[in-house]
C-alpha positions as CSV (number, residue, x, y, z in Angstrom):
1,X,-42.6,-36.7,-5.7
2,X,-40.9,-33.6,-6.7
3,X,-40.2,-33.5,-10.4
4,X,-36.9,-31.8,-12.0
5,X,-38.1,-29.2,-14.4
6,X,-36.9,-29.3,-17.7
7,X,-37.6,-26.8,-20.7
8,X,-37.0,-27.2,-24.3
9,X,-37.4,-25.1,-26.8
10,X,-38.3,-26.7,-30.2
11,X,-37.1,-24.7,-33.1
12,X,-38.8,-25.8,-36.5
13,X,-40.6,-24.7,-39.7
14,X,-43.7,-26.7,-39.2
15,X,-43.5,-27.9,-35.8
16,X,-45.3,-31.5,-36.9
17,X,-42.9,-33.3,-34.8
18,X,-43.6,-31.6,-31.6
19,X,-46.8,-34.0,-30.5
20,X,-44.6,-36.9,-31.3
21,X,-41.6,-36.0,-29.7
22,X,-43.3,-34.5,-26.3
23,X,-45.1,-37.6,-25.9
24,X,-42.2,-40.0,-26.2
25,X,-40.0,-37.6,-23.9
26,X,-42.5,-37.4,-21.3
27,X,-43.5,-41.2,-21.3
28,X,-40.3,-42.5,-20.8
29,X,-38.6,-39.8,-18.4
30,X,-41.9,-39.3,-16.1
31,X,-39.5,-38.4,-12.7
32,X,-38.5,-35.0,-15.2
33,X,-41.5,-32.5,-15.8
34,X,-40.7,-31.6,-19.5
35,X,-42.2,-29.1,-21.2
36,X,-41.7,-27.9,-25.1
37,X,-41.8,-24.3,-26.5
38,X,-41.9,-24.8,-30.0
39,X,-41.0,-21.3,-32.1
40,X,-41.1,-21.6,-36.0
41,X,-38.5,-18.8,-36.8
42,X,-35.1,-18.7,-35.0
43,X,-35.8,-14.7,-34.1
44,X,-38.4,-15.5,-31.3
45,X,-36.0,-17.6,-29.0
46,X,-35.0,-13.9,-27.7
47,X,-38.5,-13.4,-26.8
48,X,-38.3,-17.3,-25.0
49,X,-35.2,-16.6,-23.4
50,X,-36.6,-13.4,-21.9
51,X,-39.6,-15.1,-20.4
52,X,-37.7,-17.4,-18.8
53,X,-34.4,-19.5,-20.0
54,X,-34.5,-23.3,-21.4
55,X,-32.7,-26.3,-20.1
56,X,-31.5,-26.8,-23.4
57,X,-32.7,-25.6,-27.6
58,X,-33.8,-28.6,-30.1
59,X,-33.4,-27.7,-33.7
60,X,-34.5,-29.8,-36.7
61,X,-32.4,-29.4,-39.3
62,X,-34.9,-31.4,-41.6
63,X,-35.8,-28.7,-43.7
64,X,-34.1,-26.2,-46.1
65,X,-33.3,-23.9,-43.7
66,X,-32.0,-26.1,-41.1
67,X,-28.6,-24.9,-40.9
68,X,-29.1,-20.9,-41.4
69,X,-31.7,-21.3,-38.6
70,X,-28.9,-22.8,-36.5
71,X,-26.3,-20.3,-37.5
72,X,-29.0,-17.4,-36.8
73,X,-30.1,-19.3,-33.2
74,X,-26.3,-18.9,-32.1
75,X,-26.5,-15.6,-32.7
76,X,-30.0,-14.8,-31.3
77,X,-29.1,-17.3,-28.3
78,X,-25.9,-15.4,-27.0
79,X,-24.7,-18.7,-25.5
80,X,-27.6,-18.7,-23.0
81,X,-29.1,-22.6,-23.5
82,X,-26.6,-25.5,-25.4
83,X,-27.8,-26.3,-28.7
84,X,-28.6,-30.1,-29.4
85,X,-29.5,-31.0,-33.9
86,X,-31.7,-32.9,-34.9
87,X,-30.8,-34.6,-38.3
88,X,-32.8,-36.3,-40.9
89,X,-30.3,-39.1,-41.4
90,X,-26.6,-40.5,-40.6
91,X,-25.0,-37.5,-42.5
92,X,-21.4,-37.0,-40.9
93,X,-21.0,-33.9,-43.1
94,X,-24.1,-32.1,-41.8
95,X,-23.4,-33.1,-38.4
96,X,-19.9,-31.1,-38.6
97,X,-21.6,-28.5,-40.3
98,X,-23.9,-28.3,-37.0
99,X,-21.1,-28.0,-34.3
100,X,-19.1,-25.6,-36.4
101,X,-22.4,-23.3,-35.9
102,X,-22.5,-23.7,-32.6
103,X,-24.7,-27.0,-31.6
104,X,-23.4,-28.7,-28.8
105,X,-24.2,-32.4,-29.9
106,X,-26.8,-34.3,-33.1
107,X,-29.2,-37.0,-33.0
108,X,-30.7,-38.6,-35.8
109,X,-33.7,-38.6,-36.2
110,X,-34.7,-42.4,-36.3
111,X,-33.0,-42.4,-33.1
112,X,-36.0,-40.4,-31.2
113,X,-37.9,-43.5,-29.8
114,X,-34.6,-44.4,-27.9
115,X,-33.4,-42.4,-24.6
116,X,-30.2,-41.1,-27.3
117,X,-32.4,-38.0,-27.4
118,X,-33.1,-36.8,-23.9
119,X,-30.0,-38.4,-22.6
120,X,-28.2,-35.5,-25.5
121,X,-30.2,-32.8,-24.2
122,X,-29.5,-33.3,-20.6
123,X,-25.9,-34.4,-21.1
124,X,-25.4,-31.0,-23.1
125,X,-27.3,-28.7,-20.5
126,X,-24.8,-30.3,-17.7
127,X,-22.4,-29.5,-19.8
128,X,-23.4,-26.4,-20.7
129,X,-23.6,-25.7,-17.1
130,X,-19.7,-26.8,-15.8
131,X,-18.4,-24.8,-18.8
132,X,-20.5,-21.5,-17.5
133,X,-19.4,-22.1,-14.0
134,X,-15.5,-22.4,-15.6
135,X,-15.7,-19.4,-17.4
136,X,-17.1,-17.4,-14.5
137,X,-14.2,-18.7,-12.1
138,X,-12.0,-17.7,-15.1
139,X,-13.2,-14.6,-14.9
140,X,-13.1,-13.8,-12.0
141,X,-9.6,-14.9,-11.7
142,X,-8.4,-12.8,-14.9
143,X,-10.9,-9.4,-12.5
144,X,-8.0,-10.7,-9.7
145,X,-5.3,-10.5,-11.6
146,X,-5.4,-7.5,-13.2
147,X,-7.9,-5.3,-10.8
148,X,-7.6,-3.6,-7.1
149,X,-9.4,-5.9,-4.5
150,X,-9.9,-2.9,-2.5
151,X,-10.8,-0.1,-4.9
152,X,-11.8,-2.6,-8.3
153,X,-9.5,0.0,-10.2
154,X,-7.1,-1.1,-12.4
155,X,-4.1,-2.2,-11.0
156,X,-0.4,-1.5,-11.6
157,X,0.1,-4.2,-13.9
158,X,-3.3,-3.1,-15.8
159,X,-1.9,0.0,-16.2
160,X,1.1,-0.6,-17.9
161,X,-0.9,-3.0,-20.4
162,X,-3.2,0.3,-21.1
163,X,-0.2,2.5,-21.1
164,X,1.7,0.9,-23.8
165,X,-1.2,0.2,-26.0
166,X,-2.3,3.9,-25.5
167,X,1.4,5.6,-26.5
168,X,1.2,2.7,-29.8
169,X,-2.2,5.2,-30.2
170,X,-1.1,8.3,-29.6
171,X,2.2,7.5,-31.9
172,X,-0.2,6.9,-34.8
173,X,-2.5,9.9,-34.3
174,X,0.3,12.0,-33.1
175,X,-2.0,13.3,-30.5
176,X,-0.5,14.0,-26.6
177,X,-0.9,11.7,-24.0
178,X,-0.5,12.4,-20.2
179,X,0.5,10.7,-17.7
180,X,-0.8,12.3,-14.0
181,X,0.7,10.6,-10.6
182,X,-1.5,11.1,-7.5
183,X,-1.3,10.5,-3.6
184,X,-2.6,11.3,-1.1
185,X,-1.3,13.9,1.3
186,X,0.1,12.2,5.1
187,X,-2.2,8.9,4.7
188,X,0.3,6.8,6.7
189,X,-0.3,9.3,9.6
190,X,-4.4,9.6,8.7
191,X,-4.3,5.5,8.4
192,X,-2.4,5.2,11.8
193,X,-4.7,8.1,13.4
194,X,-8.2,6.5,12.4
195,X,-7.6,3.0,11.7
196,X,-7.2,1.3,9.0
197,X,-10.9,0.3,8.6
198,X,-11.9,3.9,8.1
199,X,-8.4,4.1,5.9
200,X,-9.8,2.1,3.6
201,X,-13.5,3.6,3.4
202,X,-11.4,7.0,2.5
203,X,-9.2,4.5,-0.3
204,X,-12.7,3.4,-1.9
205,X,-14.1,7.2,-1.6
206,X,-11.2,8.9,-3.3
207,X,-11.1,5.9,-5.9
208,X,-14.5,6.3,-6.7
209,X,-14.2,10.4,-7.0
210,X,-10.8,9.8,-9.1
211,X,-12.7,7.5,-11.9
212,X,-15.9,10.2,-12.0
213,X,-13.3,12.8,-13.1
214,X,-12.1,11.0,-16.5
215,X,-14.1,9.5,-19.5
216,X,-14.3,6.0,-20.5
217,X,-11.3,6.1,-22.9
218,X,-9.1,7.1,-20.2
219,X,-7.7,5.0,-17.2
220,X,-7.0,5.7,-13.2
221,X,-5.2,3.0,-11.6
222,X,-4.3,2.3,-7.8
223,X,-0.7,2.0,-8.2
224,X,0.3,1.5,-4.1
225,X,-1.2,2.4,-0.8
226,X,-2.5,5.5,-1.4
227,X,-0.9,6.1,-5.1
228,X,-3.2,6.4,-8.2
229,X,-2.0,7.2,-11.4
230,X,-3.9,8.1,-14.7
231,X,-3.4,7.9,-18.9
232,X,-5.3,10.8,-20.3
233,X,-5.5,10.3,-24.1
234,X,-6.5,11.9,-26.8
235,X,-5.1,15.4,-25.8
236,X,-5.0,18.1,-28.7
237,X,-4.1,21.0,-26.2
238,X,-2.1,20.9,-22.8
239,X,-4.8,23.2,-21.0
240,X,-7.2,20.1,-20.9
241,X,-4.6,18.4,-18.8
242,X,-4.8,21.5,-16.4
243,X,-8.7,21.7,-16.7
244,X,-8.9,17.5,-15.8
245,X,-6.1,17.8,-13.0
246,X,-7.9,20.8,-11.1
247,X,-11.2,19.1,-11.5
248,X,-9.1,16.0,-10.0
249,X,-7.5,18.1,-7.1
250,X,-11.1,19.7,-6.7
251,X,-13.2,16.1,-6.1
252,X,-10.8,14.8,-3.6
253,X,-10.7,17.9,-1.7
254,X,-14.5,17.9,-0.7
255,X,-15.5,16.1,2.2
256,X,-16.4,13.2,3.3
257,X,-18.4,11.6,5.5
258,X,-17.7,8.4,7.8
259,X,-19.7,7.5,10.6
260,X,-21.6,11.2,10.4
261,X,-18.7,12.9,10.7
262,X,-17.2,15.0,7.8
263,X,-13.3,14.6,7.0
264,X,-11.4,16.1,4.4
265,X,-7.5,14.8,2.9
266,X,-5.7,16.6,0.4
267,X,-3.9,15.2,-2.9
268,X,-0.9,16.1,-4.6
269,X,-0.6,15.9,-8.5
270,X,2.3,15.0,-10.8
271,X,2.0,15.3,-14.8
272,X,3.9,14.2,-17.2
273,X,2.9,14.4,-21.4
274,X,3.7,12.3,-23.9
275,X,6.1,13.4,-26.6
276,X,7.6,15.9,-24.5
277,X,8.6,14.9,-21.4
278,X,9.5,11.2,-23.0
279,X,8.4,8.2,-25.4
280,X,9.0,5.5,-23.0
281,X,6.4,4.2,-20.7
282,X,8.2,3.7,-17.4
283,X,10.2,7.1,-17.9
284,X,6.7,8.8,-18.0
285,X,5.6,7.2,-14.7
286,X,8.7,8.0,-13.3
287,X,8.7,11.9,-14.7
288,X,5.0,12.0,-13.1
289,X,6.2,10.9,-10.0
290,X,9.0,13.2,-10.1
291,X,6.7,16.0,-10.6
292,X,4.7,14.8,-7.6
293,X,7.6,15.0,-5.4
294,X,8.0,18.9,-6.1
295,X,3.9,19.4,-6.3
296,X,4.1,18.2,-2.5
297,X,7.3,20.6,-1.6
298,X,5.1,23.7,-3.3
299,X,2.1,22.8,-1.8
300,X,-0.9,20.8,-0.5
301,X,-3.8,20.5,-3.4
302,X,-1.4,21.4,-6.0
303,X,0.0,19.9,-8.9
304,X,2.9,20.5,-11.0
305,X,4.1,19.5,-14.8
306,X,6.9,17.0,-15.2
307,X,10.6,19.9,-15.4
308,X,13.9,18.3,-16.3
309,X,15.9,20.8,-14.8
310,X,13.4,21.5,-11.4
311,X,13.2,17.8,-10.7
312,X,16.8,16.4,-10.9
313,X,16.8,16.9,-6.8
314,X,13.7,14.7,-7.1
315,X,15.3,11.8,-9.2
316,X,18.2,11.7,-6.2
317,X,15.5,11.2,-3.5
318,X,13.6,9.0,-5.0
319,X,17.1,6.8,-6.2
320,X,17.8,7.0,-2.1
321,X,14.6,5.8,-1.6
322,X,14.8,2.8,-3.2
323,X,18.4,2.3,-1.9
324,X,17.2,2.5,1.3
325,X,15.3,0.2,0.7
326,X,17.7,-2.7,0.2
327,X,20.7,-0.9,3.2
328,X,19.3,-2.9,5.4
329,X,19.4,-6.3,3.7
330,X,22.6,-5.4,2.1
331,X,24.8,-4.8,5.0
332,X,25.1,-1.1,4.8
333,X,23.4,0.6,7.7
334,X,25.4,-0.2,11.2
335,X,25.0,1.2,14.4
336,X,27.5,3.3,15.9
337,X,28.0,4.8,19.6
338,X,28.6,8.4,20.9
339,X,29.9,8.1,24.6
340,X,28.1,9.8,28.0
341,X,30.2,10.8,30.8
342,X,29.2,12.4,34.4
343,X,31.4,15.2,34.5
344,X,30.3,15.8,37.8
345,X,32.6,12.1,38.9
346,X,34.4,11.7,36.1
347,X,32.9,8.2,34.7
348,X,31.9,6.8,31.7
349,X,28.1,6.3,32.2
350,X,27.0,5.0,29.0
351,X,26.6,5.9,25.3
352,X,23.6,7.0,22.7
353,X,23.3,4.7,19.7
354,X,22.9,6.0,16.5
355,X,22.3,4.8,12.9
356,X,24.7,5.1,10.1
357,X,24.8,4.4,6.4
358,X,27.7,3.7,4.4
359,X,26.4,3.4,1.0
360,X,28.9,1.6,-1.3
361,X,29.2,4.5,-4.1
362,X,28.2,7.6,-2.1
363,X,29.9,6.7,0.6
364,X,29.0,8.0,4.1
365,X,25.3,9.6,4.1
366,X,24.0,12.1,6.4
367,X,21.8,10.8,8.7
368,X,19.7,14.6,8.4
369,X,19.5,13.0,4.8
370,X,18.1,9.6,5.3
371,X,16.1,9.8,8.2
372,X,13.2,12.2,6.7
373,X,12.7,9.5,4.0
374,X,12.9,6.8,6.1
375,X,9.9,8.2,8.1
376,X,7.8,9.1,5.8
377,X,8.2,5.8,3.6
378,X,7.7,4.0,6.9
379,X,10.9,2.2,6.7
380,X,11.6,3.8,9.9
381,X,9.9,1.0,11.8
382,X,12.1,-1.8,10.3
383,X,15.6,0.3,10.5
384,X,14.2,1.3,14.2
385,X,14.1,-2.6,15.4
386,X,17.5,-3.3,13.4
387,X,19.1,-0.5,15.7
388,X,17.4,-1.4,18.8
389,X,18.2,-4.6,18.8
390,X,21.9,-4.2,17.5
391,X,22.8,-1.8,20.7
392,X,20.5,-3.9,23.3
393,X,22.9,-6.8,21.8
394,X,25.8,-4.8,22.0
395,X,25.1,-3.7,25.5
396,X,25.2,-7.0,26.8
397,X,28.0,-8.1,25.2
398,X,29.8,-5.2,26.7
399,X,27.9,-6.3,30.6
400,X,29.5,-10.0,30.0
401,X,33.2,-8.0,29.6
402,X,32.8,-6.6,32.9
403,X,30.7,-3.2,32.4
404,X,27.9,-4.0,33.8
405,X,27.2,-0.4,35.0
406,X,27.2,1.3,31.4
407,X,23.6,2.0,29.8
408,X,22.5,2.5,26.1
409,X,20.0,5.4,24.7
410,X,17.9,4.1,21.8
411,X,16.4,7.1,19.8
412,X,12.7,7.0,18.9
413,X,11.2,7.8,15.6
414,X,7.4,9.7,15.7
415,X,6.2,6.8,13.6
416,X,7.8,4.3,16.2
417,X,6.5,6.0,19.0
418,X,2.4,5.9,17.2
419,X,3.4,2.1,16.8
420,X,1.1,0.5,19.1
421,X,2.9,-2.8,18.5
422,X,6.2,-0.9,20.0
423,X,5.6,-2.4,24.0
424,X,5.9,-6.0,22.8
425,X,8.9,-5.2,20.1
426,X,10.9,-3.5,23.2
427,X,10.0,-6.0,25.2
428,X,10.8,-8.8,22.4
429,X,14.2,-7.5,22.0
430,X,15.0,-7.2,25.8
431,X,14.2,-11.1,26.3
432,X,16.2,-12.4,23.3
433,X,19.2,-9.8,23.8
434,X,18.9,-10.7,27.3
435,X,19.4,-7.2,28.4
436,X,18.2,-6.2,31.8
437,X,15.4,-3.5,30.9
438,X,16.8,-1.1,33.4
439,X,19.9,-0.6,31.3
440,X,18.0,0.6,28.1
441,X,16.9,4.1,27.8
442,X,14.2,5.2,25.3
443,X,14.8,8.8,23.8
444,X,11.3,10.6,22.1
445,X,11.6,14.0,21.6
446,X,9.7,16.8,23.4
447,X,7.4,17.7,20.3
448,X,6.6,14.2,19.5
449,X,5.5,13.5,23.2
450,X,3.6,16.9,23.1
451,X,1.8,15.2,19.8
452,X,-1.0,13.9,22.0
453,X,-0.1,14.2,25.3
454,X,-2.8,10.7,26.4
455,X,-1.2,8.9,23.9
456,X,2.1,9.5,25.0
457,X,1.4,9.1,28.5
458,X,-0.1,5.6,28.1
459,X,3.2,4.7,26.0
460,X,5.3,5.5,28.7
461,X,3.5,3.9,31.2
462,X,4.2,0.6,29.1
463,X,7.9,1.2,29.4
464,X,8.1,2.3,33.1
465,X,5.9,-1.4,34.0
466,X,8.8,-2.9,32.4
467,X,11.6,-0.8,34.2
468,X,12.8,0.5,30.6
469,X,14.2,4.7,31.5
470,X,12.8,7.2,29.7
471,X,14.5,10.4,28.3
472,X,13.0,13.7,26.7
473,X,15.1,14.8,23.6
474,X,15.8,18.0,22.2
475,X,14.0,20.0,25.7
476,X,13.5,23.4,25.1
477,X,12.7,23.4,21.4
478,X,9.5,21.9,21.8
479,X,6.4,23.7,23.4
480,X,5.7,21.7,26.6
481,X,4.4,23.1,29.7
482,X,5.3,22.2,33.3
483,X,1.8,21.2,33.7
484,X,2.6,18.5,31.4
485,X,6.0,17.6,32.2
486,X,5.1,16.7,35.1
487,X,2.7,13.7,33.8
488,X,5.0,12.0,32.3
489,X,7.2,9.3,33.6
490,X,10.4,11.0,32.4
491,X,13.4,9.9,34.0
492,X,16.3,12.4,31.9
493,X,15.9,16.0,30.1
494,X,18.5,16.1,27.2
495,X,19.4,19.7,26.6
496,X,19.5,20.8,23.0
497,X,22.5,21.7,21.6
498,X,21.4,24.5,19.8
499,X,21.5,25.9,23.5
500,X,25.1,24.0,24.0
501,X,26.6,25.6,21.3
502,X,26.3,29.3,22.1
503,X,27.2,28.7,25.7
504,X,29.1,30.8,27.9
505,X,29.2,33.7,25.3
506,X,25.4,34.0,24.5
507,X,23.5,35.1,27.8
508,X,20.0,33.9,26.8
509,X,21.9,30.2,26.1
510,X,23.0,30.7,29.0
511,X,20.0,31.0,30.5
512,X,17.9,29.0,29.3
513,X,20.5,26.0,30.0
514,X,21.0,27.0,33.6
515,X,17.2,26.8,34.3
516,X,17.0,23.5,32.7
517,X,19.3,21.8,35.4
518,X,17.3,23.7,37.5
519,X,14.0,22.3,36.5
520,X,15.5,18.6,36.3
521,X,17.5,18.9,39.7
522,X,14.0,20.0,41.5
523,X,12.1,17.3,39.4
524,X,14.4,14.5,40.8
525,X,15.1,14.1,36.4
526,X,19.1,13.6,35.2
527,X,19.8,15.9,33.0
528,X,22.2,15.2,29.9
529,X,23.4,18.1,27.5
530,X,24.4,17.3,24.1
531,X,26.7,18.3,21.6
532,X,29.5,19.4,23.9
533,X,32.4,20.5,21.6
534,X,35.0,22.9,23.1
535,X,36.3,23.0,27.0
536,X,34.5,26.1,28.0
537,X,31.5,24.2,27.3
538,X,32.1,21.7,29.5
539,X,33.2,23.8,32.1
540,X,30.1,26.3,32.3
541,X,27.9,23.0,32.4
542,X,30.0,21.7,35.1
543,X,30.1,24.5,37.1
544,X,26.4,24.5,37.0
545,X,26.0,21.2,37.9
546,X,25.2,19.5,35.1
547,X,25.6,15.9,35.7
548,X,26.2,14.0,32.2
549,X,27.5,15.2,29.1
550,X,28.2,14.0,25.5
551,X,29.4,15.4,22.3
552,X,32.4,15.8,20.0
553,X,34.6,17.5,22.9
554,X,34.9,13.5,24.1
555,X,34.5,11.8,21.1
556,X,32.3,11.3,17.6
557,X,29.9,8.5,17.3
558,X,32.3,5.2,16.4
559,X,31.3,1.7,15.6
560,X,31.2,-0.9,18.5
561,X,35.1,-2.3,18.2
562,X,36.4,1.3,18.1
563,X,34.6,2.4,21.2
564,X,35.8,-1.0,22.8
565,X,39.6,-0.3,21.6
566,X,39.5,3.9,22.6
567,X,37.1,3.5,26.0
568,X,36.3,-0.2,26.6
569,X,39.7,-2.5,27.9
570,X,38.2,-6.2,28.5
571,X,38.2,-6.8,32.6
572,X,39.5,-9.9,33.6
């Protein structure tokens, strides 16, 4: 039979006891293999405990220096092995005394020939044992709570703790304090590019580089996806915070290596310094961040000090960020219509949809305002679907009334068109709009198409399987050869209008319009100009038989019941 190990360690002056004690211990519990250590001074259990750690530590507190040998044990022990008394007699005040130092239980000492002894010492080790196991899962939930699974740094709510306590510091001392905002430069496109497995191995690297550039008084913190920010304290002179954030801009700049091959990102650096730029906590984050903002306009690797005057363009972005953030879910973005008509017969043939915001202070906002921020927050994807599926909707709502000819033109972002998940939300939308697919028409534009041309190819080819047309935006600005043009499934060129606009008077407008219906008309493509605005316009593109045409000349982009009351009169 296997026998459950149990060591005690026996701490007493003279140790007479230890004979009688190991014989009555080991006679009456033989299914438990006990042995006892016995040490004379309360010093050598650190000795014991290196060697190897007992099950539980017996002192005798029948001598003079019973209870400063227990206080001295606690301390020696570290909370390694429970601590069970021994006491000479019933004594209720020496028995306090023992569990204010730090035993976990008493047994008197008349009491040894019963099991009260060994049932104490094992009682105490489980004990001992469930408390450990508690305070570990403790632990690790306060390591949870307050550190980044991913990166083990700090986290934002970690930071602010260290933030306020460090400004109480620096208040004190009157030393500076800097705060430095940090992320990475285009990581949503890296993350989308290389997955987000290899996203994260970069996330850990950079974190890891970050935290070797500071000393152990100071803090870096993952803040977001890619966002890390820093408290630098004890500052006497503001060219150590230039010295820390080029050695910072300098570490994340050197390559790295995943799966043997080297890879490089670049950072951008925002600083803000306690008392100058502010007092507050959450005003020097947000100062830091502002000086970000402008470090990433100047230039990649750079980093820039928190300006009040420089950065008050800053504070309006990021306020429209975060507004932006709730248009959506507070009614304020809709989706309005710019009619298409074939000149060449005179017919409405359908209409573009387009996003608007009407924010309810500012008003109307520019579209060339909102757009930039939206893609490069990512809330492109969310306010793509919304518009998507608002004119799919739309579009058969206006098939019930009796226009079942009419087609809609859905814009797509460069971040929608990476989405690999796009497919199944177009195709999503179609089945509960109940659109017929051949009735939707995706726009991309002829730069993001030339992005990577395979990728784009095997987009389109999900869309033409499921009979959705496909247009090429903005053609002529982009850089696209024939060779390419012709491999993908294009259905429509869209002219630019910075080609419209100079037409009939500019010859190389002229031009270069003229042998874009050209090109379309031989490659069996429509081709649709836009931003038509004035009658000569329109009659140079219909004399050169451009089919479809849309712009201001007809009408401005309107919401869904205007178009219906100027172009749309219910049939029967």
């Amino acid at each position: 039979m296997i026998k459950n190990k149990f060591t005690i360690v026996w701490l007493d002056d003279d140790g007479e006891s230890l004979g009688h004690i190991n014989k009555i211990l080991n006679e009456n519990y033989a299914n438990y293999n006990i042995k006892i250590v016995h040490i004379d001074e309360p010093e050598k259990i650190v000795m014991q405990l290196e060697k190897n750690v007992p099950e539980a530590i017996l002192v005798s507190l029948d001598s003079e220096h019973g209870i400063g040998n227990l206080q001295k044990l606690n301390k020696y022990a570290d909370d390694e092995s429970p601590i069970v008394v021994l006491t000479p007699e019933a004594d209720a005040e020496m028995a306090i005394s023992a569990l204010k130092y730090g035993a976990q239980d008493y047994v008197i000492k008349e009491h040894i020939a019963t099991d009260s002894l060994f049932r104490s010492l094992r009682y105490a080790h489980e004990i001992h044992q469930l408390t450990g196991k508690l305070k570990k899962n403790s632990n690790i939930q306060q390591h949870l709570i307050f550190y980044d699974q991913l990166t083990d740094l700090p986290n934002r709510q970690l930071f602010f703790d260290r933030l306020f306590q460090s400004l109480a510091l620096a208040k004190r001392t009157g030393n500076l304090l800097a705060v430095l905002y940090l992320d990475i430069n285009k990581f949503k496109l890296i993350n989308d590019a290389i997955g987000h497995r290899a996203g994260d191995m970069i996330l850990k690297n950079v974190a890891s580089r970050l935290n070797s550039c500071i000393r152990e008084s100071d803090t870096v913190a993952r803040m977001g996806s890619d966002e890390f920010a820093f408290i630098i304290t004890d500052i006497t002179d503001e060219k150590d915070i230039i010295h820390i954030a080029q050695k910072i801009i300098s570490n994340v700049a050197q390559p790295i290596v995943l799966s043997g091959n080297k890879d490089s990102v670049t950072a951008c650096l925002g600083i803000s310094v306690f008392p100058t730029d502010s007092e507050d906590a959450e005003i020097l984050v947000r100062n830091a961040e502002l000086a970000h903002q402008r470090a990433k306009v100047h230039a990649v690797n750079s980093f820039q000090f928190f300006n009040a005057r420089l950065d008050k363009k800053a504070v309006e972005r990021i306020e429209l960020e975060q507004n932006l953030r709730f248009a959506l879910a507070n009614g304020e973005l809709d989706v309005y219509y710019q009619p298409q008509f074939n000149i060449q017969q005179n017919k409405l043939v359908g209409f573009e949809a387009l996003m608007r915001w009407i924010h309810p202070q500012h008003g109307f906002i520019s579209p060339a305002t909102f757009i930039p921020i939206a893609e490069e927050t990512g809330l492109i994807i969310e306010l793509g679907k919304f518009v998507l599926n608002a004119a799919c909707k739309q579009m058969h709502s206006w098939h019930k009334s009796g226009y079942g000819d009419l087609r809609i033109a859905v814009n797509l972002s460069a971040r929608q068109f990476r989405d690999e998940s796009l497919p199944k939300i177009v195709k999503t939308v179609l089945r509960n709009t109940k659109l017929e697919p051949q009735f939707l028409e995706l726009e991309i534009t002829e730069s993001n198409a030339m992005d990577s041309v395979e990728h784009s190819i095997a987009m389109l080819s999900h869309f033409i399987d499921m009979n959705v047309r496909l247009s090429l935006d903005d053609f002529g600005t982009g850089y696209s050869s024939l060779s390419y043009l012709k491999r993908f499934p294009i259905h429509t060129l869209k002219i630019d209008r910075s080609f419209i606009r100079g037409i009939p008077e500019n010859k190389q407008d002229c031009s270069i319009t003229t042998a874009i219906i050209a090109l379309a008309k031989n490659m069996e493509m429509e081709v649709v100009a836009e931003g038509v605005e004035e009658k000569k316009q329109l009659d140079f593109l219909k004399r050169h038989d451009c089919e479809i045409v849309q712009g201001f000349y007809f009408s401005k982009p309107l919401p869904g019941r205007e178009i219906e009351a100027k172009f749309l009169q219910k049939k029967g």
